[in-house]
C-alpha positions, -999 to 999 in steps of 0.1 A, spaced: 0 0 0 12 36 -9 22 56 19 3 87 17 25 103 44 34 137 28 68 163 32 48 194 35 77 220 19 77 256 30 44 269 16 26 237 13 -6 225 22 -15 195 37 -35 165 14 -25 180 -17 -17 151 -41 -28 169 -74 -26 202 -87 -45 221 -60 -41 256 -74 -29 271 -107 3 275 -123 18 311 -126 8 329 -153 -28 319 -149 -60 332 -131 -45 321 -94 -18 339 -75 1 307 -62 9 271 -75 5 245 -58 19 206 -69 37 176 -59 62 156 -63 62 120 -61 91 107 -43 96 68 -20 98 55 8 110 74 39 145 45 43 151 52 8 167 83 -17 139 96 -33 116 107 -3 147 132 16 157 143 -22 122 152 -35 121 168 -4 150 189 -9 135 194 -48 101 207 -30 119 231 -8 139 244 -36 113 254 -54 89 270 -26 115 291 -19 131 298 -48 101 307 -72 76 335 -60 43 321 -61 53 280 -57 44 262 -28 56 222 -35 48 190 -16 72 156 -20 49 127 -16 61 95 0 53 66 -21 58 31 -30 84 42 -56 87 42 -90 60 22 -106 34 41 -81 51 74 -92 46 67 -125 12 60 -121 4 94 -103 18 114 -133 -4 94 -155 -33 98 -134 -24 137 -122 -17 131 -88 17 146 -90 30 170 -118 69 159 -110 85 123 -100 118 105 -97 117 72 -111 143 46 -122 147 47 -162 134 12 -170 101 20 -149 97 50 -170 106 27 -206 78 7 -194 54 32 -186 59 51 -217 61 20 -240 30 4 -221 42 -27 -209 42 -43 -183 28 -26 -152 17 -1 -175 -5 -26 -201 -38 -8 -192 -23 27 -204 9 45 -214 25 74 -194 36 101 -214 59 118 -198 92 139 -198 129 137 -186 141 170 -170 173 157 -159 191 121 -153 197 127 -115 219 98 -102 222 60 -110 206 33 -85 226 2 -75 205 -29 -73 214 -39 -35 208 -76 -24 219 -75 13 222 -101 33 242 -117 61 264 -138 74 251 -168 87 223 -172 63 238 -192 39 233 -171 7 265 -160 -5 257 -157 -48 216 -147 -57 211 -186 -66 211 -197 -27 180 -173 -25 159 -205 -32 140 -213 -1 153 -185 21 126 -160 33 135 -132 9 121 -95 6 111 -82 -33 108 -47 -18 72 -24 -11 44 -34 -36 41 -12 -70 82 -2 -65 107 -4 -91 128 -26 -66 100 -51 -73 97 -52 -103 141 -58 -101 135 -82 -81 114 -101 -101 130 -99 -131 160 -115 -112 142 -139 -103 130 -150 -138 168 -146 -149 180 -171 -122 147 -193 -134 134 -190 -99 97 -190 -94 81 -171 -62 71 -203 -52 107 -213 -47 112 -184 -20 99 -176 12 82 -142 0 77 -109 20 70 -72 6 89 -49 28 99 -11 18 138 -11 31 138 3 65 110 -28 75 135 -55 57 159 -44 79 142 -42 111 129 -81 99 168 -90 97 178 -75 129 147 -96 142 158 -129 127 129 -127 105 143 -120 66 176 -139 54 182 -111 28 161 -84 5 166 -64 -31 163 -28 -29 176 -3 -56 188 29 -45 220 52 -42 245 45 -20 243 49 8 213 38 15 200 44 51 184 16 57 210 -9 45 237 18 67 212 10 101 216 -28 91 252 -25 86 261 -8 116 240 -23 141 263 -46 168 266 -86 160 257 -80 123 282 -82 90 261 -75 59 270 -90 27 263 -72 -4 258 -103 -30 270 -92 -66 244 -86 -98 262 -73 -126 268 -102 -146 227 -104 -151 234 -70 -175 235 -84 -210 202 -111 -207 182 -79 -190 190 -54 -216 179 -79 -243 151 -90 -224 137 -52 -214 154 -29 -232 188 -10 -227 180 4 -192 206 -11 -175 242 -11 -173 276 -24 -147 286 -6 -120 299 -11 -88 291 -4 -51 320 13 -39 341 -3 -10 333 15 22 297 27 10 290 10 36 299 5 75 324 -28 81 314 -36 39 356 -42 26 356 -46 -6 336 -34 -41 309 -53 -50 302 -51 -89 260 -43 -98 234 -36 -119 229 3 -124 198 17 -134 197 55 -139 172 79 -117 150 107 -138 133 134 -128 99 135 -151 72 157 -161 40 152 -175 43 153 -213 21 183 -215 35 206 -189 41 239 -208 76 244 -215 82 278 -197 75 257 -163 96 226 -173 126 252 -182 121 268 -147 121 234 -125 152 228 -142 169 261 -143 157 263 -102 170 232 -95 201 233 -114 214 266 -97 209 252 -63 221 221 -69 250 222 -40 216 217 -17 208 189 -33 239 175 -28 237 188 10 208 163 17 221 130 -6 254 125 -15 239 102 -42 228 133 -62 260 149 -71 260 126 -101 236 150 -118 264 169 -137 265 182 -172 281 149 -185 254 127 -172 228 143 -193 223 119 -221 198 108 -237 211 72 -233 213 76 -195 171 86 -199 143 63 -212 122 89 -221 123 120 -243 134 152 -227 114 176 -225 119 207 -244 119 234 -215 148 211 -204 163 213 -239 159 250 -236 178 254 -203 203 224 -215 210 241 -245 217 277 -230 241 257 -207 256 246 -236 252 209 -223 249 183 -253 225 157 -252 238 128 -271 
């Protein structure tokens, strides 16, 4: 179930999932919208809220809310359904949604990139003393997929398929992060997939806590058969030694770039001032998730986005004098 739990930003107004008053420009003084963020353990949730505070104080006349959510797929379903006019979502969540497949079947999400933000890491965490030590001794364990309508489920199920693992063959649970850890301190969970930036708070609380030594079980060489089997969205990368407390040694994963979207028909003078707003204060961005200081000029390619961008971004990209390709 979506947590409906909101980030009220300077300005905001409590319960306001859609588009409560008017953009600027039109017939009412202030704006009010959302942005559709995760769960509170997570990235997205303290970052959106960073984004919503940006903008209330930045632009005369905003007042934004982050929503905490499921994640991506749910995110992606609020822009479809004008719940939120702004969301971060992982890049093969947004190829589905604007493709129409898969969670997405009943109808398409046309949306927008603004800007590629930061990569997630597909995380499997686990520990010692619970036998898994490569994603095939997953089989019978009691395993967490991640929160319902996430785009760490729908990770975690695709893994699954690649290892030719049914859901039958695990013992299943549907925990947002910070509950998958609170079920491993408790002897509960034997491990759980979860995409996000390093570091993640939730796996940092599991890691540091007294008796425990996580282990971080490697993903990358699933790469190749994903991007054949879903489109290039994915790519290698690595979770840096250290990311995490009494973790020794890199652990090489799958990647999966972060976007910040847009409805498809927001009018481009309003896209090109999210972006331009954001993009001058990114340093406080960066002051609330480490994770985010990947959103730099070089990043901004349309091969690290799923989606289009949109073409207030193009204007501000442009005027930066930041290629695309």
């Amino acid at each position: 179930m979506i947590n409906r739990r909101q980030f009220i930003a300077a300005g905001g107004t409590a319960g306001a999932l859609g588009l409560a008053g008017a953009w600027p420009g039109t017939a009412s003084a202030q704006a009010q919208f959302s942005i559709a963020t995760g769960t509170t353990g997570a990235v997205y949730y303290p970052l959106g809220g960073a984004m919503a505070n940006i903008l209330s104080k930045k632009v005369p006349g905003w007042a934004v809310t982050a929503e905490a959510t499921a994640g991506s797929v749910a995110n992606m379903h609020m822009i479809r359904d004008g719940k939120a006019q702004m969301a971060l979502t992982q890049c093969d969540t947004a190829y589905d949604a604007i493709k129409g497949l898969d969670k997405f079947k009943d109808k398409p999400v046309e949306s927008r990139t603004l800007a590629v933000v930061y990569p997630n890491l597909v995380h499997f965490v686990t520990m010692e003393g619970t036998g898994i030590n490569k994603l095939s001794d997953i089989k019978g364990k009691r395993i967490s997929t991640s929160a319902p309508v996430s785009g760490s489920e729908v990770m975690a199920l695709r893994i699954l398929d690649e290892l030719g693992l049914k859901l039958s063959d695990i013992k299943r649970e549907r925990l947002a992060p910070a509950e998958s850890t609170n079920a491993m301190k408790d002897g509960k969970l034997d491990g759980y997939f979860f995409n996000g930036g390093p570091p993640v708070a939730a796996i940092t609380d599991l890691a540091a806590t007294q008796g425990i030594k996580i282990k971080l079980i490697p993903t990358a060489d699933l790469v190749p058969e994903l991007n054949k089997k879903y489109g290039p969205v994915f790519a290698k990368s690595q979770i840096a030694a250290k990311a995490y407390p009494n973790q020794d040694a890199a652990v090489p994963v799958i990647a999966i770039w972060n976007i910040l979207v847009v409805p498809a028909s927001m009018k481009d003078d309003q896209a090109y001032t999210i972006i331009k707003t954001l993009w001058d204060n990114h340093a406080d961005l960066v002051a609330t998730h480490k994770a985010s200081a990947d959103m730099t000029p070089e990043n901004q390619k349309e091969a690290n986005s799923s989606v289009p961008f949109h073409p207030g971004a193009l204007k501000f990209f442009a005027e930066k004098g930041i290629k695309l390709s």
